[in-house]
C-alpha positions as CSV (number, residue, x, y, z in Angstrom):
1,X,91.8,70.8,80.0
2,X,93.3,74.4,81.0
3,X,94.4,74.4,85.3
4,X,94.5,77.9,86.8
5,X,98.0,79.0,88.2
6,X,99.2,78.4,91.2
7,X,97.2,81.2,93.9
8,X,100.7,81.0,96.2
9,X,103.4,81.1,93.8
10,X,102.1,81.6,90.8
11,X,103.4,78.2,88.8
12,X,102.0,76.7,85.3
13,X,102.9,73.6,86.8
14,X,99.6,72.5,88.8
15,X,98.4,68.6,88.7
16,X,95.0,67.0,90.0
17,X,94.6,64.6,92.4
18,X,91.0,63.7,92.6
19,X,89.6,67.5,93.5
20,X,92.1,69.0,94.7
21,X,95.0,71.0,92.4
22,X,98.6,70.6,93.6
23,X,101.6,72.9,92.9
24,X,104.7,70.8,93.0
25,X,106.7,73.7,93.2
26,X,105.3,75.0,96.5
27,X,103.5,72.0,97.6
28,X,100.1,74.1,97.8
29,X,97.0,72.1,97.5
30,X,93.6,73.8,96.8
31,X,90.4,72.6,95.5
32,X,88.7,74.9,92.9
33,X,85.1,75.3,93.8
34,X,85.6,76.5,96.8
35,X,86.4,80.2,97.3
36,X,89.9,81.7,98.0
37,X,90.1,82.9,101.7
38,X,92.1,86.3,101.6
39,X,93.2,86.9,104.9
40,X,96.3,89.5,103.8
41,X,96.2,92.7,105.9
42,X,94.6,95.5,103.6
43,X,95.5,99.1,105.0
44,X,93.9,102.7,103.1
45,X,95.7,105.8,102.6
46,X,94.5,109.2,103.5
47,X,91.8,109.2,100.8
48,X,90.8,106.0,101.1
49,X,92.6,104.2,98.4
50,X,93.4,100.9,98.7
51,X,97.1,100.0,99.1
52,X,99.1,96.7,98.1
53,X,102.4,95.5,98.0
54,X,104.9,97.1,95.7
55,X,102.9,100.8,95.7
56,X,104.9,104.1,95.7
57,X,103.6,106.3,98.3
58,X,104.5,110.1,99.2
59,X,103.9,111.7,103.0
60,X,100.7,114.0,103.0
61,X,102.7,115.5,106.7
62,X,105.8,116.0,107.9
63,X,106.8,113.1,110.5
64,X,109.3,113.1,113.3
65,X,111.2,109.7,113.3
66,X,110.6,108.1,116.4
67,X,114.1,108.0,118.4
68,X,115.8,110.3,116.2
69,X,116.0,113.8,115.4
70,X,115.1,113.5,111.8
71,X,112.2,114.9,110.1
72,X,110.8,113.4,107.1
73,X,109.3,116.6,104.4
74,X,105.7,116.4,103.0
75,X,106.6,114.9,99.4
76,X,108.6,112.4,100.5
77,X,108.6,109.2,98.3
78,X,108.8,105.4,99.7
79,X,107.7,102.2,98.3
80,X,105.5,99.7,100.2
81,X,107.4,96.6,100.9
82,X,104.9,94.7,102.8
83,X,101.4,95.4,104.5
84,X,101.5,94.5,108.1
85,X,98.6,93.8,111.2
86,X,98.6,96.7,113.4
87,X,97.0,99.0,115.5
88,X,99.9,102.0,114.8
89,X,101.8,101.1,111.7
90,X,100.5,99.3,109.1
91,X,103.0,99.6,106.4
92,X,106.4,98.7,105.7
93,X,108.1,100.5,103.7
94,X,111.3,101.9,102.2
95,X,111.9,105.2,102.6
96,X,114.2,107.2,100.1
97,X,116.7,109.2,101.9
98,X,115.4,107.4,105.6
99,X,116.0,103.9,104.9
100,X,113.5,100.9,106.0
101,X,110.9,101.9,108.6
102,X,107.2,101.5,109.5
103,X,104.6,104.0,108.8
104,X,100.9,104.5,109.6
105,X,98.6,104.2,106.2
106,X,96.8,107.9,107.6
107,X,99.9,109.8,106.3
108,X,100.5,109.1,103.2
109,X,99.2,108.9,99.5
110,X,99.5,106.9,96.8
111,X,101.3,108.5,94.5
């Protein structure tokens, strides 16, 4: 009998203990009939495609940088490092030429 990988970590490694699965890599335990809960932030860019982890992105606007003087251009490219809770900024990213900052998902494009 085949197991699934593991959901965190992704592992071939997975053992079962009466109905649950283990990982013994990341000590995860699920059981299999029951659904995955996804409770990751999800955030939308400007036309409403979904974004994930990992994404290249461009700037749809020109945005000040809060605290600074700098500008960054429409066209400007950054990668998504992580999607964050938020009410402002819902993206962390990596900006090339601007270095790490966060970014609201309204602004920007996948590209």
């Amino acid at each position: 009998m085949s197991l699934p990988p593991c959901p965190k970590c992704n592992s071939e490694y997975i053992y079962q203990d009466q109905e649950l699965l283990i990982c013994p890599e990341c000590a995860y335990e699920w059981n299999p009939s029951e659904t995955p809960e996804d409770d990751s932030p999800t955030a939308k860019d400007a036309n409403g495609t979904q974004l994930q982890d990992g994404d290249k992105i461009t700037f749809i606007k020109d945005l000040k940088v809060k605290g600074s003087s700098q500008v960054l251009k429409i066209g400007t490219k950054a990668t998504i490092r992580r999607i964050v809770e938020g009410k402002d900024h819902q993206l962390d990213c990596k900006v090339d030429g601007a270095g790490e900052m966060m970014i609201t998902a309204a602004f920007v494009k996948k590209a």
